[in-house]
DOVEXNU-986786 format. One record per atom (N, C-alpha, C): residue number from 1; residue in three letters; atom name; x, y, z. Coordinates in steps of 0.001 Angstrom, whole numbers, plus 524288, in hexadecimal, padded with zeros to 5 digits. Layout:
REM residues N
(NUM; ALA; CA; (X; Y; Z))
...
END
This chain:
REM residues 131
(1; UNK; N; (7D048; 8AB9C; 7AC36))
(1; UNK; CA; (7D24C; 8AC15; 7B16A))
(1; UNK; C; (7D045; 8A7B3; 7B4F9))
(2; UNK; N; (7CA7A; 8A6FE; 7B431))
(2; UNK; CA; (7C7A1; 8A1D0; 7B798))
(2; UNK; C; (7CC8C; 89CCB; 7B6C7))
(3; UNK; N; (7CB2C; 89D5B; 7AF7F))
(3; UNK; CA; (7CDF3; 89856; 7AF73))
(3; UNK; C; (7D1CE; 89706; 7B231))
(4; UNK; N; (7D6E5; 89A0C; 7B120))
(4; UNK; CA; (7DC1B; 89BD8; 7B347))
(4; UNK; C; (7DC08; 899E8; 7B943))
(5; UNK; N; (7D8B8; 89B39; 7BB8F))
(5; UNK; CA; (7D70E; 897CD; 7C1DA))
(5; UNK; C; (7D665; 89402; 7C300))
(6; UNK; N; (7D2A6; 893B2; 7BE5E))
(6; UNK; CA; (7D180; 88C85; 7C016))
(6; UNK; C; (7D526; 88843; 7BD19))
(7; UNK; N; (7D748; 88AA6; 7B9E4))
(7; UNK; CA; (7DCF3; 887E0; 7B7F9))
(7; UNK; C; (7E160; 88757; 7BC59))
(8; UNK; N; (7E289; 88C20; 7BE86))
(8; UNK; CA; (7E668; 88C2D; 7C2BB))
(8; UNK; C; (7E524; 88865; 7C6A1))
(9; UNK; N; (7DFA2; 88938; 7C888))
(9; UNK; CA; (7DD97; 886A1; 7CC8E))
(9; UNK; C; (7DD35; 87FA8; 7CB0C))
(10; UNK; N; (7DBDA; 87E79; 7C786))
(10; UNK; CA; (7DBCB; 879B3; 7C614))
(10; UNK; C; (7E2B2; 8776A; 7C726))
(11; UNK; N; (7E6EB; 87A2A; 7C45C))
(11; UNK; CA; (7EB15; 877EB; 7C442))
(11; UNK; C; (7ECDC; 87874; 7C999))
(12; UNK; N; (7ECAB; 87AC4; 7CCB4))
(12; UNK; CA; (7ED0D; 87AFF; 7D340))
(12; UNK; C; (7EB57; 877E0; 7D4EE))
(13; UNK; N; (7E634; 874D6; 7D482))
(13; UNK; CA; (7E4BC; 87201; 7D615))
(13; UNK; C; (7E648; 86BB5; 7D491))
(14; UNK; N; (7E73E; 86B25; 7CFBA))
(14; UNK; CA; (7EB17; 86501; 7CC54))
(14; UNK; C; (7EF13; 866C8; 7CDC3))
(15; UNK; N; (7F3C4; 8699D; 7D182))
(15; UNK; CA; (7F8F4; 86A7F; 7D196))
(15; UNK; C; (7F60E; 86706; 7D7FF))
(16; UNK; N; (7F305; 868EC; 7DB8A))
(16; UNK; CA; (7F32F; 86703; 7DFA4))
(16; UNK; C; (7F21B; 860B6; 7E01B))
(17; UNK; N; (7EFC3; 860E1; 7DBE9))
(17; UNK; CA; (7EBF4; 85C80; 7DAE3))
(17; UNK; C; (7F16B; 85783; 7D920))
(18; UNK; N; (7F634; 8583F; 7D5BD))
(18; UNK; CA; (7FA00; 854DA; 7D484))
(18; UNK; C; (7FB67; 85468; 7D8BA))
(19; UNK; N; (7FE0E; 85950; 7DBF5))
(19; UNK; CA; (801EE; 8577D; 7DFAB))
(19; UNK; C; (80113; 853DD; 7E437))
(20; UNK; N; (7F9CF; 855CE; 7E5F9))
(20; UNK; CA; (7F7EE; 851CB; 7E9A9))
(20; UNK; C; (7F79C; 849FC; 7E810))
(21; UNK; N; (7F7E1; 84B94; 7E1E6))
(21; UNK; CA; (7F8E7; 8453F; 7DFCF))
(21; UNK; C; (7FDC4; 8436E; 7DEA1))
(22; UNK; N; (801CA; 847FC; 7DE84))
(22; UNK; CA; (806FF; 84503; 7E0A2))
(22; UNK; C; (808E7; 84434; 7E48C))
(23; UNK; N; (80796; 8462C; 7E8A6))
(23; UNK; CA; (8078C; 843AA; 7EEC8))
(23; UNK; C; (807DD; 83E7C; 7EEA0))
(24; UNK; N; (803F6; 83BF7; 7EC08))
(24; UNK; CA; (8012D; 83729; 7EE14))
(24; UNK; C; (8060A; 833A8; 7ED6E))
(25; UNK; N; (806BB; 82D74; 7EFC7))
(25; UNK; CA; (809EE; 82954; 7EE80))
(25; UNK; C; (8096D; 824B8; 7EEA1))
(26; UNK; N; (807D4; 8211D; 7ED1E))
(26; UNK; CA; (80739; 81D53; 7EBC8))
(26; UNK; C; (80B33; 819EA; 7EE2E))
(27; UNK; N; (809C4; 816C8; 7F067))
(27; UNK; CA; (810B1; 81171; 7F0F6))
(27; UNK; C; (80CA1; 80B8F; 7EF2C))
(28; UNK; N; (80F22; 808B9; 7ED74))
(28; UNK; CA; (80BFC; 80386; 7ECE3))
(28; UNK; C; (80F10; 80016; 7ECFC))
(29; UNK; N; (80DB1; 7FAB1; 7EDF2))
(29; UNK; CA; (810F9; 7F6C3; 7EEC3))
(29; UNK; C; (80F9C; 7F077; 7EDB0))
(30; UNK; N; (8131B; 7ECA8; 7EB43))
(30; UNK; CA; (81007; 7E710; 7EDB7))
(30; UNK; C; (8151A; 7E427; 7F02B))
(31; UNK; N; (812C3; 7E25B; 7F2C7))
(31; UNK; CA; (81555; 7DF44; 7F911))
(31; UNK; C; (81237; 7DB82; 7F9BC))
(32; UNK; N; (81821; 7D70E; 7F892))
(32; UNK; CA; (8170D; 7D0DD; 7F82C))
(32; UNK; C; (814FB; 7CE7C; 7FC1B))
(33; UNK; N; (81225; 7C9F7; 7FC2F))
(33; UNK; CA; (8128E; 7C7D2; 801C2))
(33; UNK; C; (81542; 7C776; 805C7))
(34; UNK; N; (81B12; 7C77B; 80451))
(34; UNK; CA; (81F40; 7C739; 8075F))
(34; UNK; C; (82079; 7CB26; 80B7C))
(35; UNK; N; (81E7B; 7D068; 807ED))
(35; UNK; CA; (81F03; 7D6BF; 809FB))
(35; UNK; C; (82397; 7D795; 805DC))
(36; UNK; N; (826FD; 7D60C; 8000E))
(36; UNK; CA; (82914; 7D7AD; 7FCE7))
(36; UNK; C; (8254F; 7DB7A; 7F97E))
(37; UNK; N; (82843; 7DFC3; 7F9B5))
(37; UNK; CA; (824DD; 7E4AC; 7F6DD))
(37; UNK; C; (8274D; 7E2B5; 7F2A8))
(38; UNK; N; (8221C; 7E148; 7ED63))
(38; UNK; CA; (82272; 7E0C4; 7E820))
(38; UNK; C; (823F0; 7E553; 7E40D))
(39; UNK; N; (82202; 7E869; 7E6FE))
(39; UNK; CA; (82166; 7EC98; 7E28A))
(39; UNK; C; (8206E; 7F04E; 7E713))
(40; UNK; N; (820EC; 7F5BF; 7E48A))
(40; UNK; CA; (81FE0; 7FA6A; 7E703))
(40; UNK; C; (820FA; 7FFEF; 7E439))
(41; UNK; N; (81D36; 80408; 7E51A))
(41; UNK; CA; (81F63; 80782; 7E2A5))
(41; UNK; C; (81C11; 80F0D; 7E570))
(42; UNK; N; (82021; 80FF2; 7E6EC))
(42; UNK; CA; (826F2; 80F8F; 7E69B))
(42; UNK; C; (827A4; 80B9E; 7EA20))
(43; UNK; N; (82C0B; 80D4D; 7EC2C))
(43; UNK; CA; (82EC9; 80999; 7EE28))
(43; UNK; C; (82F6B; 80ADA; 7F3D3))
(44; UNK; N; (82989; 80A68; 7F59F))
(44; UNK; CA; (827BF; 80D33; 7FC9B))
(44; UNK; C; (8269C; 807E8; 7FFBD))
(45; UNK; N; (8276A; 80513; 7FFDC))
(45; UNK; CA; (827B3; 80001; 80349))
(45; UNK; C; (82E80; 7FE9C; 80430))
(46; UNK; N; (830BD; 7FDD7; 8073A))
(46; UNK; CA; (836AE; 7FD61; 809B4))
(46; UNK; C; (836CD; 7F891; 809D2))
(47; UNK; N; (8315A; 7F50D; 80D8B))
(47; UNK; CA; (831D1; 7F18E; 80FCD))
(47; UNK; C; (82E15; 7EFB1; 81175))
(48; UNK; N; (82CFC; 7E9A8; 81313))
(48; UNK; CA; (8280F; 7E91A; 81398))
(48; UNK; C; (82885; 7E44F; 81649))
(49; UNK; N; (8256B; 7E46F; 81CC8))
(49; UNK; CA; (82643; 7DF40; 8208E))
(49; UNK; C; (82212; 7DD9D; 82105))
(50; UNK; N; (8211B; 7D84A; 81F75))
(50; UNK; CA; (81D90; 7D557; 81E41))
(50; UNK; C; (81D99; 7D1D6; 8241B))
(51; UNK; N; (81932; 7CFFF; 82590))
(51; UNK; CA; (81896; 7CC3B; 82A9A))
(51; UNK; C; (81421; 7CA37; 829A8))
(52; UNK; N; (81416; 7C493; 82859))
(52; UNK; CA; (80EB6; 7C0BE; 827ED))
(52; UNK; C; (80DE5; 7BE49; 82D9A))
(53; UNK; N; (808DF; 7BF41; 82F33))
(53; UNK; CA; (8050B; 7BC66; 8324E))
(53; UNK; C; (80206; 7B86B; 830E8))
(54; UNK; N; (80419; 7B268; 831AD))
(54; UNK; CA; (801D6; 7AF5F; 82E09))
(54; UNK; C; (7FB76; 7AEA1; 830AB))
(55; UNK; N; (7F8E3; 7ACCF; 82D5A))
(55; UNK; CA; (7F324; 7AD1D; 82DB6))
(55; UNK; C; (7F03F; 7B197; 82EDD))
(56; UNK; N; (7F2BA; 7B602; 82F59))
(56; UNK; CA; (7F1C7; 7BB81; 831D9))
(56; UNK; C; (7F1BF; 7BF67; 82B4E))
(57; UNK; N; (7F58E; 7C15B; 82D80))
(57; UNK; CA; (7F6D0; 7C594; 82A5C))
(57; UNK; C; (7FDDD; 7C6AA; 827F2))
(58; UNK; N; (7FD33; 7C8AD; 823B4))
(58; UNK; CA; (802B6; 7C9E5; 8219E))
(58; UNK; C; (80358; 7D043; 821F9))
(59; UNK; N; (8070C; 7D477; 82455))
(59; UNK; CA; (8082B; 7D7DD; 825D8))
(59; UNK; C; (80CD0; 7DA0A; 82335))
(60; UNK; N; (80DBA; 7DD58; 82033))
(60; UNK; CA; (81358; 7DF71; 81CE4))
(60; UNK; C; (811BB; 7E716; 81DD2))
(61; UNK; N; (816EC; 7E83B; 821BC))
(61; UNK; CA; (81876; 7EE22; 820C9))
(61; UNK; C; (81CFC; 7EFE0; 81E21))
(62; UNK; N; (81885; 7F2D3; 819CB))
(62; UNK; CA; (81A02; 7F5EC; 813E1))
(62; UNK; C; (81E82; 7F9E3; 81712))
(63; UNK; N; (82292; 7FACF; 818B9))
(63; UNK; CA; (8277E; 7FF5F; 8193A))
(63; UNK; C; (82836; 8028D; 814E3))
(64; UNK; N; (826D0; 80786; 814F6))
(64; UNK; CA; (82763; 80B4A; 81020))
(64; UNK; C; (82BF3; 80C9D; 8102D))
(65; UNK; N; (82E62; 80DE8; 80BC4))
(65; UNK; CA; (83389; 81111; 809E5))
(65; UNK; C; (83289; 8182A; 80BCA))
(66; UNK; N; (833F9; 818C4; 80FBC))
(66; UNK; CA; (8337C; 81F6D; 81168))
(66; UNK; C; (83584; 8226B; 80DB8))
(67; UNK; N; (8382D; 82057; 80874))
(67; UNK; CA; (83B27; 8258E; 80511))
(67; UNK; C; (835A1; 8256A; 80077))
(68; UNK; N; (830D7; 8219E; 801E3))
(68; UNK; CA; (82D79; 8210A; 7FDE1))
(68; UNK; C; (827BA; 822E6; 80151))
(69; UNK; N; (827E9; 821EC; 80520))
(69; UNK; CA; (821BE; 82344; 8090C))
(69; UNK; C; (82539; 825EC; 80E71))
(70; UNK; N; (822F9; 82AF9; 80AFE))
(70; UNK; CA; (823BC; 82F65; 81076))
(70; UNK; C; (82072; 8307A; 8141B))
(71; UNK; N; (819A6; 82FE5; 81421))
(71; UNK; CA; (81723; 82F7F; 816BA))
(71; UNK; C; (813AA; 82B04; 817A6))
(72; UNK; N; (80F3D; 82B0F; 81B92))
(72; UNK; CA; (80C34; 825F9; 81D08))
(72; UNK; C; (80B45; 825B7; 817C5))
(73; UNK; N; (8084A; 821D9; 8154B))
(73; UNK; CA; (80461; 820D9; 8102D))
(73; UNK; C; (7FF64; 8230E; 811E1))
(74; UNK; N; (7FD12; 823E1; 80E89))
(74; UNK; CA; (7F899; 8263A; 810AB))
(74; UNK; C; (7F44F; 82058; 81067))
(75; UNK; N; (7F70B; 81D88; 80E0F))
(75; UNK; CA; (7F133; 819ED; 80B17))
(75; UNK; C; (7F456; 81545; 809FB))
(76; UNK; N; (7F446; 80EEA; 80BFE))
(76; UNK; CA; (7F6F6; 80B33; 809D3))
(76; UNK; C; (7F0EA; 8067C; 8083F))
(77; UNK; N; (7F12A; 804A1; 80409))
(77; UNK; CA; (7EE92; 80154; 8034B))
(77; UNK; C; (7F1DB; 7FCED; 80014))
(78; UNK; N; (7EE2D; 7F6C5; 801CC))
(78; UNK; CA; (7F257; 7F16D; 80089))
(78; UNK; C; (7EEB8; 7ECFC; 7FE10))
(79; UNK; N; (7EF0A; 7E9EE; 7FB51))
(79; UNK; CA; (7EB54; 7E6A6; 7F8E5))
(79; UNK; C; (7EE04; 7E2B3; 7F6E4))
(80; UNK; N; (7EEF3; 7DD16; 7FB1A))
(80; UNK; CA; (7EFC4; 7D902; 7F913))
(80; UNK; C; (7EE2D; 7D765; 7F350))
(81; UNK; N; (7F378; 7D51F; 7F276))
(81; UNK; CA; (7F255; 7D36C; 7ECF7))
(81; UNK; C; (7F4B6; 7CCBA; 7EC61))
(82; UNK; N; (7F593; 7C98D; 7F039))
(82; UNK; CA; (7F76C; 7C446; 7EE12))
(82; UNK; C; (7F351; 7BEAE; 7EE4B))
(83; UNK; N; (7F54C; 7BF96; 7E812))
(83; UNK; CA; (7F2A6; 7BCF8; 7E4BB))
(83; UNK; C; (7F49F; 7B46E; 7E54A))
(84; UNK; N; (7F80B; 7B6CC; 7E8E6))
(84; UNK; CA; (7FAEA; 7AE3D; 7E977))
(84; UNK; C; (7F67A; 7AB7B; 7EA6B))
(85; UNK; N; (7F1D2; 7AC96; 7ECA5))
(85; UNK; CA; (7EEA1; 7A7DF; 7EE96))
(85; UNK; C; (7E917; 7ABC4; 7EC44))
(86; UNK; N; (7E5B8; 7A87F; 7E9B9))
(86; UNK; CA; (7DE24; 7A971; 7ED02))
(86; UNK; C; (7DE0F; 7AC2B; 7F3D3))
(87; UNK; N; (7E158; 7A829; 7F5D2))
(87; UNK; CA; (7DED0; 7AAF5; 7FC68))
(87; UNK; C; (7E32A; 7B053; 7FCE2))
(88; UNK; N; (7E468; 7B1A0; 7FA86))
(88; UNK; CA; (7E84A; 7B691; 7FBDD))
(88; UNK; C; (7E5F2; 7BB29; 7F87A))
(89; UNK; N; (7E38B; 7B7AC; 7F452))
(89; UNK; CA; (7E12D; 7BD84; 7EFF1))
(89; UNK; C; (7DC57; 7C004; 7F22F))
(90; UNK; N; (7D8E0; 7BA03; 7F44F))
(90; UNK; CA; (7D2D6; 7BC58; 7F65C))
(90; UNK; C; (7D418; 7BE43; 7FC20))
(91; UNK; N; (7D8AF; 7BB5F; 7FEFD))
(91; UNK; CA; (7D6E3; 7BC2B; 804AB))
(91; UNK; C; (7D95E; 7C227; 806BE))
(92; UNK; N; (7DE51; 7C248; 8017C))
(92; UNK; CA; (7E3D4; 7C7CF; 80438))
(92; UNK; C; (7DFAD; 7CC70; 806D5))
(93; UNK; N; (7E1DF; 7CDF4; 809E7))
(93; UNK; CA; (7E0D3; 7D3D5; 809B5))
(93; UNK; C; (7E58E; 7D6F1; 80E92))
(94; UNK; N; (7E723; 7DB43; 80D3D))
(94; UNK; CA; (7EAD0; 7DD5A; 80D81))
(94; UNK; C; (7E95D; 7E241; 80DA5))
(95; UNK; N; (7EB90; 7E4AB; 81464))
(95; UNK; CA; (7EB0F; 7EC32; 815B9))
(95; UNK; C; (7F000; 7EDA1; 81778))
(96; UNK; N; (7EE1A; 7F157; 81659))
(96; UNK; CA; (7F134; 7F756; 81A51))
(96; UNK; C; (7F156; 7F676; 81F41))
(97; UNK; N; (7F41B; 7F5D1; 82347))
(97; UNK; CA; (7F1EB; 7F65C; 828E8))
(97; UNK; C; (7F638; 7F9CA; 829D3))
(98; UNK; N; (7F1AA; 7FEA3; 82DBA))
(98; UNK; CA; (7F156; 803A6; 82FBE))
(98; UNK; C; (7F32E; 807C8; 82BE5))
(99; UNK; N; (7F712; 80A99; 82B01))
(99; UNK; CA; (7F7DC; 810D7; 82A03))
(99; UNK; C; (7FD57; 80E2D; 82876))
(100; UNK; N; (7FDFF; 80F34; 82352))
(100; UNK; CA; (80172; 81023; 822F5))
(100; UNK; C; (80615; 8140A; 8238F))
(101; UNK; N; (80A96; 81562; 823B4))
(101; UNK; CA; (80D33; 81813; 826DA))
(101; UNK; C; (81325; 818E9; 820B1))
(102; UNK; N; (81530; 81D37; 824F2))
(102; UNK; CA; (819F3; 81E4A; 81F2E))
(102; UNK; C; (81E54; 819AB; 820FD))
(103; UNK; N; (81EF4; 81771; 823D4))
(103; UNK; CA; (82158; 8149F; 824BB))
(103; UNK; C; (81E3E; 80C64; 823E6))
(104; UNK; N; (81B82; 80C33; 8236C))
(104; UNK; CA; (818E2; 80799; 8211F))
(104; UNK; C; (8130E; 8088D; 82022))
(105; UNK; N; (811EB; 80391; 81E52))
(105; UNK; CA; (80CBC; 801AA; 81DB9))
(105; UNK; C; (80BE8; 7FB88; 81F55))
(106; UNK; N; (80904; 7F97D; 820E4))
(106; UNK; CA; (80847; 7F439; 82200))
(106; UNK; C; (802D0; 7F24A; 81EC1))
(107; UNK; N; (804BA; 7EDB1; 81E33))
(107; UNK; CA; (7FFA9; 7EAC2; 81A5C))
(107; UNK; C; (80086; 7E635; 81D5C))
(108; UNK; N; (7F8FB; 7E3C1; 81D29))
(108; UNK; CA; (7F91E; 7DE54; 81D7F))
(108; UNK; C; (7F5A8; 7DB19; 8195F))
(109; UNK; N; (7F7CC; 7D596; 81903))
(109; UNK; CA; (7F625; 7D257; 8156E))
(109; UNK; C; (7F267; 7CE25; 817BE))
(110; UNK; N; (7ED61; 7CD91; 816CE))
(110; UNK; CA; (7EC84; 7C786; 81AF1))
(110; UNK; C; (7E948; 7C59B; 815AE))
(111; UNK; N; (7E71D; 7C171; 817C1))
(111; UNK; CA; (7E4FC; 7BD4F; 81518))
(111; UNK; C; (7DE52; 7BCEF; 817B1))
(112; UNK; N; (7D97D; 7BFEC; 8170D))
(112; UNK; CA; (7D672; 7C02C; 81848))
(112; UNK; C; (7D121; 7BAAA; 8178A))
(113; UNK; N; (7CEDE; 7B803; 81AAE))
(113; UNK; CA; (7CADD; 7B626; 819ED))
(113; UNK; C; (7CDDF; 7AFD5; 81725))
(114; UNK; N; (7D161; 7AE91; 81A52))
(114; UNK; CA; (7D1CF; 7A912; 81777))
(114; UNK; C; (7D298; 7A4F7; 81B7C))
(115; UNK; N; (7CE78; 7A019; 81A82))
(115; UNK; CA; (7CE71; 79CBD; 81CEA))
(115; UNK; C; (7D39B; 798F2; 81E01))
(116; UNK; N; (7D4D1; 798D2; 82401))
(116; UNK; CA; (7D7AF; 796D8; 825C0))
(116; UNK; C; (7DD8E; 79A31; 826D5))
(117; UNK; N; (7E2A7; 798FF; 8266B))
(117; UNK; CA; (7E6F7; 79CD9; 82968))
(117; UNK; C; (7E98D; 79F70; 8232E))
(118; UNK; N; (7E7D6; 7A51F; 822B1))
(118; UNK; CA; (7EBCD; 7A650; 81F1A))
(118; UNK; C; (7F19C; 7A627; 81B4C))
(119; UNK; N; (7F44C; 7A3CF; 820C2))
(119; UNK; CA; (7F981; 7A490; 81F97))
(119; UNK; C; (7FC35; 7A919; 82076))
(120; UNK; N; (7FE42; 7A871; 819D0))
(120; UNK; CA; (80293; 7AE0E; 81A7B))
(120; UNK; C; (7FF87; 7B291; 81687))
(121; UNK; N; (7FD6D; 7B640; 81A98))
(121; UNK; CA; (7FA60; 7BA9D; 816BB))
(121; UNK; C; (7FE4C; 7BF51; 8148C))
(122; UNK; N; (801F3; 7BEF0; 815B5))
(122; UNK; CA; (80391; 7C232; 80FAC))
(122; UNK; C; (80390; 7C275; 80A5A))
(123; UNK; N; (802D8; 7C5E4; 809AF))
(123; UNK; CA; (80150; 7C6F0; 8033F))
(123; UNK; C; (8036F; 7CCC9; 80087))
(124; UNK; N; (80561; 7CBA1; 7FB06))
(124; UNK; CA; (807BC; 7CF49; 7F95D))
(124; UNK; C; (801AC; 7D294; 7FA0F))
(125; UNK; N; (80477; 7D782; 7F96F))
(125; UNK; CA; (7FFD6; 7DD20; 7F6E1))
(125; UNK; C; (8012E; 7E29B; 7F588))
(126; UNK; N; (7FEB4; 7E48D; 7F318))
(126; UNK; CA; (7FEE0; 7EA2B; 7F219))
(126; UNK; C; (7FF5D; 7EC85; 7F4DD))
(127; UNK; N; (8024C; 7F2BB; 7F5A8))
(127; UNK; CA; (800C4; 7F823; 7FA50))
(127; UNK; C; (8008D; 7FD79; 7F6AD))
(128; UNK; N; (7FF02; 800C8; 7F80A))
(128; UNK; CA; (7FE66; 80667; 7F714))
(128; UNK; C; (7FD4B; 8084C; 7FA1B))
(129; UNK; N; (80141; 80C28; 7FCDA))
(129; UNK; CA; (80022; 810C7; 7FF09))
(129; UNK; C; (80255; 815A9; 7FCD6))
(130; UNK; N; (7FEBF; 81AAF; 7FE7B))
(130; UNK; CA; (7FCDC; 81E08; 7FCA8))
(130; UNK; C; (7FDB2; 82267; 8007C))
(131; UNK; N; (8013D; 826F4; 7FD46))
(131; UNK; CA; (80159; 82B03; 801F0))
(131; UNK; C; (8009A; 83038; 7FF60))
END
């Protein structure tokens, strides 16, 4: 009879335990320098407006597909990855700026710690957000 309990009780608890891990969702992406989404999956980016600040900063807002992200994300993280130059591999670095929202996300790209005028700091990179 003990057993019988803690059997029941165990599978009550892995029934709650799947469904809270199918909630979860994943979106990921890579997005060219340009702001051309390379890849993606699914298919939760619509669109994506890119605006370079030369010697500054490069600025691209990610537009989600609403039939794919019904709510805010809970969590977006981004990690330059272009590899064209030495000064783009050591210097990239690339965030999140503010909260993302069900209706976008914004990322920026700059070119950190390099002597003399950057240029053009865009750079392809990765995203994942997480809801």
């Amino acid at each position: 009879m003990k057993a019988s309990r803690a059997i029941a009780v165990l599978m009550i608890g892995l029934a709650c335990q799947a469904s809270a891990i199918a909630k979860e969702q994943f979106w990921t992406a890579h997005v060219g320098a340009d702001g051309k989404v390379l890849r993606q999956w699914p298919k939760w980016i619509e669109r994506v407006e890119h605006q370079a600040k030369d010697n500054y900063f490069a600025q691209y807002s990610l537009f989600f597909n609403k039939r794919i992200v019904h709510q805010d994300p809970g969590f977006c993280s981004v990690s330059p990855i272009d590899t064209s130059s030495e000064n783009r591999l050591v210097h990239g670095y690339a965030k999140v700026i503010g909260k993302p929202v069900v209706e976008k996300a914004t990322v920026m790209t700059q070119l950190l710690d390099v002597k003399g005028p950057s240029g053009d700091n865009s750079m392809e990179f990765l995203v994942m957000c997480t809801r």
